[in-house]
C-alpha positions as CSV (number, residue, x, y, z in Angstrom):
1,X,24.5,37.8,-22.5
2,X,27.3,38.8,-20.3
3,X,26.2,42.2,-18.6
4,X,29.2,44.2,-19.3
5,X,28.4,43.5,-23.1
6,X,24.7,44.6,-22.4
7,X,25.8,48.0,-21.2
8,X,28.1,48.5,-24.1
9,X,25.6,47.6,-26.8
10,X,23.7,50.3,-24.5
11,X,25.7,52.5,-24.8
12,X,26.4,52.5,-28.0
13,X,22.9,52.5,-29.2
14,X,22.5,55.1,-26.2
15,X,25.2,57.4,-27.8
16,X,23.2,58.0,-31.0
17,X,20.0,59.4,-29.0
18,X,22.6,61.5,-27.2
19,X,24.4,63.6,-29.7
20,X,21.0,64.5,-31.4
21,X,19.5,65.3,-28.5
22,X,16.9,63.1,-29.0
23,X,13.5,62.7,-26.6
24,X,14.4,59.9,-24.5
25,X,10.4,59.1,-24.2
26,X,10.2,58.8,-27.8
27,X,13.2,56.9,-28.3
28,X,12.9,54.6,-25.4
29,X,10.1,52.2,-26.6
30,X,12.9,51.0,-30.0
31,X,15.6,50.9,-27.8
32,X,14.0,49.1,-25.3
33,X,12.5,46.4,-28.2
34,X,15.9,46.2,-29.7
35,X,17.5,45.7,-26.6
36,X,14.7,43.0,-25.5
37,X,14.6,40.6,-28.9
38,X,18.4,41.3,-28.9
39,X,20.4,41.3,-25.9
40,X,17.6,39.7,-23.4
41,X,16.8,42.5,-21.8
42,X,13.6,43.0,-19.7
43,X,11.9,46.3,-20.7
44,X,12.8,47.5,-17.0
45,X,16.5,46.3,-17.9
46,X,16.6,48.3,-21.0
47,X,15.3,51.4,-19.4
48,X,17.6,51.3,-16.4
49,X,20.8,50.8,-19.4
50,X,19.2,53.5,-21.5
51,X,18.7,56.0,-18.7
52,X,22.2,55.3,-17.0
53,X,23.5,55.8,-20.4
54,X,22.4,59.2,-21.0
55,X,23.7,60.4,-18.0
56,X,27.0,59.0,-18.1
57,X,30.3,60.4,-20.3
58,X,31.6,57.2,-20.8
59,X,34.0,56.6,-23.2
60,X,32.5,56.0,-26.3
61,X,35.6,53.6,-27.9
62,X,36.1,51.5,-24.6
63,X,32.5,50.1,-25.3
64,X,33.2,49.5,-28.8
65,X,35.8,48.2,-27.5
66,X,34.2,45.6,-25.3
67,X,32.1,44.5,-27.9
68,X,34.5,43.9,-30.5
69,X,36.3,41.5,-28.1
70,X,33.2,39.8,-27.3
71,X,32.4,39.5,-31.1
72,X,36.0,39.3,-32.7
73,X,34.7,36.1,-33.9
74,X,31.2,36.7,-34.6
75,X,30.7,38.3,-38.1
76,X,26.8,37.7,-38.4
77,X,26.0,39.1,-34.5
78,X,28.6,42.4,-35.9
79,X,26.7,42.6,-39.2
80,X,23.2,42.3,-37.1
81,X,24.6,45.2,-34.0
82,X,25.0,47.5,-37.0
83,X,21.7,46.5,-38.4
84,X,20.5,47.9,-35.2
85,X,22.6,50.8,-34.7
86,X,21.4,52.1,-38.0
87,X,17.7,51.5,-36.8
88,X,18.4,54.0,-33.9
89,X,20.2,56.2,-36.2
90,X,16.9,56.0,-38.8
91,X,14.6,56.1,-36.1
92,X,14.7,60.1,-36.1
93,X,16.8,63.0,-37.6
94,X,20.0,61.8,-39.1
95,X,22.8,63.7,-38.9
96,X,26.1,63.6,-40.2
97,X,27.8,62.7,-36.9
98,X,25.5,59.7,-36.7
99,X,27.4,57.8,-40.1
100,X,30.7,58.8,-38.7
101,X,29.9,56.5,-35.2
102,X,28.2,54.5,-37.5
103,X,31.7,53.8,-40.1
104,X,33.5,54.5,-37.0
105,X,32.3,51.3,-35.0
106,X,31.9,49.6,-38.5
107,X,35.4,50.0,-38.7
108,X,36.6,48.7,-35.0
109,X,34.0,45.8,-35.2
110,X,35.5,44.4,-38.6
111,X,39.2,45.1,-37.6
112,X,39.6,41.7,-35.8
């Protein structure tokens, strides 16, 4: 998978751990799977993307961005990333910013 679309799935899955200040260590070992069976990412991939990710402001819509022109035509790979975005989101504490990135990407994803 093309790198660039790595580091926005990343990111995006990234994001969630973010705004609920989540610990990284506990969070890293799903990411890391999700991003392994999913994306091709090596574990030591996934933790590079996952701790690049928390310390960068990146902008949260060009990476959805990215992805929904990587996927415009891809409904089942858009209806599996959200499948995964709402395992990070389930993963731990869910709050109610978490469904608004969640309808939010849902949104931008199935607006192709």
């Amino acid at each position: 998978m093309d790198k660039r679309i790595k580091e926005s799935v990343g990111v995006l899955l990234a994001h969630i751990i973010k705004i609920d200040n989540r610990e990284i260590e506990k969070e890293a070992p799903l990411f890391c799977k999700i991003m392994g069976e999913d994306f091709g990412c090596s574990e030591e991939e996934a933790k590079r993307i996952l701790e690049k990710a928390m310390e960068s402001d990146d902008n949260l819509d060009d990476h959805i961005e990215i992805i929904n022109r990587a996927l415009c035509e891809d409904k089942l790979s858009k209806y599996h990333l959200l499948e995964q975005l709402n395992h990070i989101i389930y993963s731990d504490r869910i709050g109610e910013e978490d469904y608004k990135i969640f309808e939010k990407v849902k949104e931008r994803l199935f607006s192709c």
